[in-house]
N, C-alpha and C positions, 0 to 999 in steps of 0.2 A: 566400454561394456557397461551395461546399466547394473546397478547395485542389486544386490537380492534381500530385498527389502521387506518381503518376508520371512525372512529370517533372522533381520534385523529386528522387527517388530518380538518373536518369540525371548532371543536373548535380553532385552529392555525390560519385556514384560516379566520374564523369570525373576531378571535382578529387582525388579522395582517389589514386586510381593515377596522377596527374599528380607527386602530392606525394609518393609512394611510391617511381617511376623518379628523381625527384630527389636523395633519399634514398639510394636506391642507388648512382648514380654520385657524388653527393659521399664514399661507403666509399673510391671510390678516391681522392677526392680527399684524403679524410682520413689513407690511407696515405702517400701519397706527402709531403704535410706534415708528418708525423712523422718518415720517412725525413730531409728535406730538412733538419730545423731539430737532429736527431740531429747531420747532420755539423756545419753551421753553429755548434755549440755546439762539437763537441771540433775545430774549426778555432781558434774564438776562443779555449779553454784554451790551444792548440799556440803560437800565432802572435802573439797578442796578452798588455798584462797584466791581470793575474789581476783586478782590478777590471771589465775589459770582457768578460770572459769570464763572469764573477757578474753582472754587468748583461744581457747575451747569453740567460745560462740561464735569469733572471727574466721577460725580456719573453716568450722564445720560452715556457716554459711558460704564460705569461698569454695567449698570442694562440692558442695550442695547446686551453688549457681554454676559450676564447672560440667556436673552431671546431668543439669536441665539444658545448657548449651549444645554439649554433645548428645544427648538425646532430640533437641529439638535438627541436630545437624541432619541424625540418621531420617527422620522425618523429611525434611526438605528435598535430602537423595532419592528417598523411594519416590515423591513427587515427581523430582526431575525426569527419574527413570521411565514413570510414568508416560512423562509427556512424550521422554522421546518415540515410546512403544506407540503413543498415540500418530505424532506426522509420521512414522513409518509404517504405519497401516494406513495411515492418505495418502503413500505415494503409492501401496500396491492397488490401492483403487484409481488414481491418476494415471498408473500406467496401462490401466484397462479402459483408460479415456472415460472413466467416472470422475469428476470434479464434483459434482453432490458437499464433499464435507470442506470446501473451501469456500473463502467470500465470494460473492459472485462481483461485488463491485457496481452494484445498480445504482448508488449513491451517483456514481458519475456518466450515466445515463442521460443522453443530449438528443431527442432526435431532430436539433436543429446543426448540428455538427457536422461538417464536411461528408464524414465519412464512417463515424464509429457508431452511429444507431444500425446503419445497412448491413455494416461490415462484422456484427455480433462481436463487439470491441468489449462491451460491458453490460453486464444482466447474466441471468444463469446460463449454465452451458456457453461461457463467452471466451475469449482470449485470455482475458484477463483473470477469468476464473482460475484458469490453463495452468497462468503461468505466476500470478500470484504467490510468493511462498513471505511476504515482509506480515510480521505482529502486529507495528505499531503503525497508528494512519499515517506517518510520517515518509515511511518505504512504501506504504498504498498507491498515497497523492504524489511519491514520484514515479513510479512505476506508471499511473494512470497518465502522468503529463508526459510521458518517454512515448506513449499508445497513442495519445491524444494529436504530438504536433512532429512532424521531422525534425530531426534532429541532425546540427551540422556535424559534415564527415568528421569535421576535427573531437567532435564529442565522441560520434561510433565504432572508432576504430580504439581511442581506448578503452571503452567498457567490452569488445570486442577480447581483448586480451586478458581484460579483468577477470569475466565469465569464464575464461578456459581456465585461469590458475584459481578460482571457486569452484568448476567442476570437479580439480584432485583433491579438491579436502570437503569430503565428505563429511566427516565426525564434524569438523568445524563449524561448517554451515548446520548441521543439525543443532549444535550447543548455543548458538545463536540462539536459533529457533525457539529452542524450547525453554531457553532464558524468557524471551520474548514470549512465548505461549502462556506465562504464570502473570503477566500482562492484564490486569482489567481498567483499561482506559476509556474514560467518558469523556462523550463526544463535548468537543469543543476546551477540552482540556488546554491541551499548547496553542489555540490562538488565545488564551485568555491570561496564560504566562505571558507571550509576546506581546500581548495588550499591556500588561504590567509595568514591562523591561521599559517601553515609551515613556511611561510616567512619571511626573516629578517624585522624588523622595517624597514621603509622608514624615520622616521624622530632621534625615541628616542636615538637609539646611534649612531647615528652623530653630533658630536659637533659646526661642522659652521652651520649645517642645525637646529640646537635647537636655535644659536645665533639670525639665521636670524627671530625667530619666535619675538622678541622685539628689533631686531636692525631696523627692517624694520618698523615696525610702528613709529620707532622713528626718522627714517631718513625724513619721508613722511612726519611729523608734524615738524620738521627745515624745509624741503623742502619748506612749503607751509606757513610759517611764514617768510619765506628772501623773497619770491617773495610776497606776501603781503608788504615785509617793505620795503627793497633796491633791490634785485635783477631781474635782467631780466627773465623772465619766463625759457628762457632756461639754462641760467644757474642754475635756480634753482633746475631744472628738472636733472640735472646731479647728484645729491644726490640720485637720483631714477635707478642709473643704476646698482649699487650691487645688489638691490632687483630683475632686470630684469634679472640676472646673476645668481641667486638664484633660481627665476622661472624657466630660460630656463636650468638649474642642473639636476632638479628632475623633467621635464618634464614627458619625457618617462616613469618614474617610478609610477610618479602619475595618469599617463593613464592607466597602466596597476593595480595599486590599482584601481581604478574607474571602469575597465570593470567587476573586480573581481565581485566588490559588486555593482553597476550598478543596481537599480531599484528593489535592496532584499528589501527595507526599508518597503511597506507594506508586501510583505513576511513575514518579522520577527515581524512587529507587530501584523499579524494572529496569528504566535507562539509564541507569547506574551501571546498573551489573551486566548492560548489553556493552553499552562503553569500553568495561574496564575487560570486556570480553577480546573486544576489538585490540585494545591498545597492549594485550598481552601475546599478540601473534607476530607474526614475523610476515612480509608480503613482500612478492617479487615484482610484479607488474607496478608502472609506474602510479596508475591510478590509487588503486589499491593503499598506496607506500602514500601518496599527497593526501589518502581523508585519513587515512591513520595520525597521521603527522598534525592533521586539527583537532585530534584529543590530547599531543603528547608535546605540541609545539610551548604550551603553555609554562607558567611558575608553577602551576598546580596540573593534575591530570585532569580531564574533563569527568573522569567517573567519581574522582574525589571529590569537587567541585558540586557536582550533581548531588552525591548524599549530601553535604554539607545544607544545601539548597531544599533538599527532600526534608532533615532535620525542622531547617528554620521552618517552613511550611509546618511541619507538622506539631510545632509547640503553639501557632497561632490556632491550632483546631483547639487547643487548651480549653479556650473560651468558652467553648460547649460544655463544659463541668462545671456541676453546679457550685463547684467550691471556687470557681475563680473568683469571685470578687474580693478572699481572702488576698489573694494577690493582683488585684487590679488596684488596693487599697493601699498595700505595704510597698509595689515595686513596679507601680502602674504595667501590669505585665504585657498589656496591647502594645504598649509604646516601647516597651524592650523590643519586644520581636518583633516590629515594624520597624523598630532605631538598625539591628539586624541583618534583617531583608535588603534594609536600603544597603549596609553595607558587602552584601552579598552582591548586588549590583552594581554597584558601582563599580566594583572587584570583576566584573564578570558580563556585564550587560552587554559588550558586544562582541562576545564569547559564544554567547548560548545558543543565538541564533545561526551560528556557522558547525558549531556542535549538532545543532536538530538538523540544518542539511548534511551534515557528512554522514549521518545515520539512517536518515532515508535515503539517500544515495548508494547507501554500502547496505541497504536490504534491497533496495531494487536491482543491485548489482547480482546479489545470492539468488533473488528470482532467475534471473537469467544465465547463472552459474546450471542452477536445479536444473533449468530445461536444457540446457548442454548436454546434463550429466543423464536425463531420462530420457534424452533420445541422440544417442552419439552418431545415428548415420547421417545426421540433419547438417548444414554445414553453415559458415560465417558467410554471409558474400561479400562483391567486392564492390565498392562503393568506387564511382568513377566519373570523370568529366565526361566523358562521350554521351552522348544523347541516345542510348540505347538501351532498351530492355532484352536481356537474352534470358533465360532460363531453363533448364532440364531436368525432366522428372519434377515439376512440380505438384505440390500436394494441399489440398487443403488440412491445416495442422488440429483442430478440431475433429477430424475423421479418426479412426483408430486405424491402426498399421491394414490391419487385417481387410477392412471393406475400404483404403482408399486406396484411388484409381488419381495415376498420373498423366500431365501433361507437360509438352515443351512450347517457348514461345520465343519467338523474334520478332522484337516488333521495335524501330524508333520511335523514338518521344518526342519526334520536333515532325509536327502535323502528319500525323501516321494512325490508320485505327483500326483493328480488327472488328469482321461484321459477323457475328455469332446466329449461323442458323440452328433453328433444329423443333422438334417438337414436344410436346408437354412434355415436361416430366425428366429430358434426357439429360439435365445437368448443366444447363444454360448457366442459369445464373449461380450456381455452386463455384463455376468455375471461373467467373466475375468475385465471387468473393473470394474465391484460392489466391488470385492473382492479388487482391486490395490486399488480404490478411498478411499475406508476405513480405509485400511490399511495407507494411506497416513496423512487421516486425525487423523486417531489414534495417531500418532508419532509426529505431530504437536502441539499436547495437545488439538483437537477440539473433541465434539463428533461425533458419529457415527451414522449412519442409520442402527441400531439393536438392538433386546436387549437385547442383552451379546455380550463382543466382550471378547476374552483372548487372546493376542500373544505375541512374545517375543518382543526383537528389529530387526527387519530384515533392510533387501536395496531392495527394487523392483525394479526388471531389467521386461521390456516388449521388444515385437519383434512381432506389432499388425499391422504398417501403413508402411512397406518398403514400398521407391518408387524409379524407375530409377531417374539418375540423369544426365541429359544432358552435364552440364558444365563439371561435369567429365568423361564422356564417359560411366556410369555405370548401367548397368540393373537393373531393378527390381531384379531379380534372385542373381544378385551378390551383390546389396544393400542388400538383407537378409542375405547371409550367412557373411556379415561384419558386421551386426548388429550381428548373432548368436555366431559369434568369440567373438566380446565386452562382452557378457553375459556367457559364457563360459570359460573367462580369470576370471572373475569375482569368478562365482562360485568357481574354483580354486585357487585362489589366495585373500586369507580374505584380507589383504594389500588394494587389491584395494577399499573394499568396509569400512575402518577402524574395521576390526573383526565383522562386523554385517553378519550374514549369508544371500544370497541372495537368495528371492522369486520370481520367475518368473514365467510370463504371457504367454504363445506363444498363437497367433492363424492362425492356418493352416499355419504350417512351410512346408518351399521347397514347396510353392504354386506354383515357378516360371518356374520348369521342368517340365519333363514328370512322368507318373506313377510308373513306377518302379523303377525308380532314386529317388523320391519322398517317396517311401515307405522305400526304402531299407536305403536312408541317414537320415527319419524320427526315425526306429528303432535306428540304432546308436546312433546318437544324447542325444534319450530317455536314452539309454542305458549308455552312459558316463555321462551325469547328474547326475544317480539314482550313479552310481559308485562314483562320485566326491560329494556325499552326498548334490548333490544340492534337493530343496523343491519348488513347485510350483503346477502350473495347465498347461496342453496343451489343448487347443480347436481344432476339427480336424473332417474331414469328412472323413476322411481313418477307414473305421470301424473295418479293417484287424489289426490297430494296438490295440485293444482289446485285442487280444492273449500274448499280453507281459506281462499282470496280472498274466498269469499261470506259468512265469517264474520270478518273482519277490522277491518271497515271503514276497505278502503284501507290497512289497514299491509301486506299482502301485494299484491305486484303477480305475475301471471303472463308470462313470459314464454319462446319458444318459438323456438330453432334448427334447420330441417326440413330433411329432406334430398330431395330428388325422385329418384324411380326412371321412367329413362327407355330401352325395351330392355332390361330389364334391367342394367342398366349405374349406378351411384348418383353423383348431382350434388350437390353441398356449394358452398353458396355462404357457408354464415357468418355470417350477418347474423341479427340480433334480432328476433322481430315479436312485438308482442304476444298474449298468449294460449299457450292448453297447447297442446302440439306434436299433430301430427295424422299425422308418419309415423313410419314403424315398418322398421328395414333387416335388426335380427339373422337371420331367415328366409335372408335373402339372401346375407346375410355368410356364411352357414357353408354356402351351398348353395357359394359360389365357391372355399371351402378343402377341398372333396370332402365334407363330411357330406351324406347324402342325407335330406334333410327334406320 
């Protein structure tokens, strides 16, 4: 049963400006206790001795820092609470098949890709928008490679079981979330930590550079003890010129550590606290149980590890204050927290990068949990050796409940094709992407929009949006037969697709010629496929190609989406039947947009 997520949204929103007016009037509460304990301290210097007065100034700044803590806490909750009001007002809009306030994911927008520019995988209104629910680009770019390539059974079936025990923990997956929504990470962040983690040390194995980490603070305290006692200032100051020779060494290098990690510090304390979010739950599924187990297998936890890591990062931003060279001078302070860093790495370097996949893996997991849990009649299907596609009821998952119109399909995959007639308008090629999207999400390990799906593993190749290409000189017409060659080597040649058999999409191939060129290189085509035991669907208004059923024997099926004219008026109902299509609307279509025919 899907959550009532508007009413989830109301209680968040109450608690969060509950926690908010609270917040505010503790401001004043919080003046008036610094006013109070202000005088209470220069009363005890005045009045009292000087040991109670040093006692006086200790406790009241500890109960002081105690009161800005727990003020700043109540602060954080109404935040939280915020957020969470906020994704539960995105999913009452996702479940009225608005995606508007989610990424859309264009970044990963290919239309030289198999199958995902056709199949509206990624860009607004896309799959991905759909089904998106990960923060960090980490759970993005896996979600997006899960969409992008099939994925072997032995992957799908457990993320399969993962998804169903994230669909019952609702709150769970929210507190992720909204951990992750306080998130503001810039692009290119964690490849520029993993660029890092490669790098030799800057300071641990260099030996004069480990030196200067306590030569230099010991030269600055002689320094600054002869010109206190005998020396001329600048003589004394010439004790401080190894150190400036030290600095101006590892300049460059520590600029280029600096740009590395440069401003990741709350970065990595959001995946801190997503971390320790993970590693504080309990999971049954075995997947689940194995990424948990790469933040907790460790001597240290991976959340504890991360601030510590968040820290170091963020004492090198020091550098930025105009006062460091006070301690660039006294404790060469670049060279501490580069000497540091290194040993955070060392410590951890091939840690991190198994940490950042188990955390995009356990949000693209929660995407897939979310769509479980937003559409329960939707089902898993069964992944299988047989060379068959069966399904029933199926739906395009981009459609809203309300206006989508189901089909069923039986069709093998080992040279088998269905031939999609029908005229404008009627859903041809809607239903060439029902079948891709499904098929895509099946292999993913998400459910589906049906209920039953059976296929084996395939590769979806499409050939639905050619378009000329100016920069290259290249027609529409000849943009399609270079996409139909791509899909054609394919079929023939398992290597390319790694032994998965390819299923292909077409709709209305050699659109870009004339008619009889168009018919005669449509048979062909059909005809070297079914030969090269390729398996798919074609969508096509050539109703002549019909006739190639009779010579088949059964590896072409006809089938026919019609549309009824009633009053002049055209009826679309959508549905499958077999046989070549028998009506006809273009006449009509352009009598109603003023051409007189």
């Amino acid at each position: 049963m899907r959550p009532n997520y508007a009413q989830r949204t109301e209680q968040f929103s109450t608690l969060a400006t509950t926690l908010q007016r609270r917040y505010e009037r503790l401001g004043g509460v919080r003046l008036l206790s610094f006013l109070a304990l202000a005088a209470l301290v220069i009363l005890a210097w005045r009045e009292t001795p000087w040991w109670s007065g040093l006692l006086t100034t200790g406790l009241g700044i500890f109960a002081f820092a105690q009161l800005i803590r727990w003020h700043g806490r109540i602060q954080a909750a109404a935040l939280h609470h915020q957020r969470l009001a906020q994704l539960n007002a995105v999913e009452v809009q996702a479940t009225a098949a608005d995606y508007s306030a989610l990424p859309t994911g264009s970044a990963f927008t290919n239309p030289l890709h198999p199958y995902s520019y056709d199949l509206d995988i990624f860009g607004p209104y896309s799959l991905f928008q759909m089904i998106n629910r990960g923060q960090t680009s980490l759970g993005q770019q896996r979600l997006a490679a899960w969409l992008e390539a099939p994925s072997a059974t032995e992957a799908v079936l457990p993320r399969q079981v993962a998804a169903r025990e994230l669909a019952t923990r609702l709150d769970w997956q929210h507190e992720l979330r909204a951990l992750g929504a306080a998130l503001h990470e810039e692009p290119g962040q964690i490849p520029r930590l993993e660029g890092w983690l490669q790098q030799d040390p800057l300071v641990l194995n260099r030996p004069l550079r480990r030196a200067a980490l306590w030569l230099a603070p010991l030269l600055f305290v002689v320094a600054m003890a002869l010109w206190a006692a005998v020396l001329p200032w600048y003589l004394a100051f010439l004790l401080l010129v190894p150190t400036g020779l030290w600095l101006r060494n590892c300049r460059d290098e520590v600029q280029e550590l600096h740009t590395q990690t440069s401003k990741a510090a709350d970065t990595l304390r959001a995946y801190a606290q997503l971390m320790a979010h993970i590693e504080q739950t309990t999971f049954q599924s075995p997947l689940l149980q194995q990424l948990q187990a790469s933040f907790t297998d460790g001597l240290v936890p991976a959340s504890r590890a991360i601030r510590r890591l968040a820290y170091r990062v963020s004492q090198l931003d020091v550098r930025y204050n105009p006062f460091v060279f006070l301690l660039e001078v006294s404790v060469v302070w670049d060279l501490q927290q580069a000497y540091r860093l290194d040993l955070w790495k060392r410590a951890h370097h091939h840690q991190l990068p198994t940490w950042f996949a188990a955390l995009g893996e356990l949000e693209a997991l929660v995407s897939l949990g979310n769509l479980h849990l937003n559409e329960p009649t939707w089902v898993f299907p069964t992944i299988q050796p047989e060379r068959h596609l069966v399904a029933t009821a199926l739906g395009h998952p981009l459609l809203a409940a309300a206006k989508r119109v189901t089909n069923n399909i039986d069709l093998p995959t080992d040279g088998h094709m269905h031939l999609v007639t029908g005229s404008n308008m009627a859903g041809k090629s809607t239903w060439l992407r029902t079948v891709g999207t499904n098929i895509v999400l099946a292999l993913a390990g998400a459910p589906v929009c049906a209920t039953r799906l059976q296929l084996p593993q395939l590769q979806v190749y499409t050939s639905m949006r050619t378009q000329d290409a100016l920069h290259e000189s290249t027609s529409s017409f000849y943009a399609e037969l270079k996409r139909l060659k791509f899909i054609i080597e394919a079929v023939e040649d398992p290597a390319k697709t790694g032994g998965r058999p390819v299923f292909f999409l077409l709709d209305e191939i050699l659109k870009g010629t004339n008619s009889r060129d168009r018919h005669a290189g449509s048979k062909a085509l059909i005809r070297q496929l079914i030969a090269s035991r390729g398996a798919g669907i074609i969508a096509t208004h050539d109703l002549e190609l019909g006739e190639l059923a009779a010579e088949a024997n059964g590896q072409i099926e006809n089938w026919a989406i019609e549309v009824a004219i009633r009053d002049g008026q055209l009826f679309f109902d959508y549905q499958l039947k077999p046989g070549v299509s028998q009506s006809f609307n273009a006449t009509l279509l352009m009598q109603q947009m003023g051409i007189k025919v």
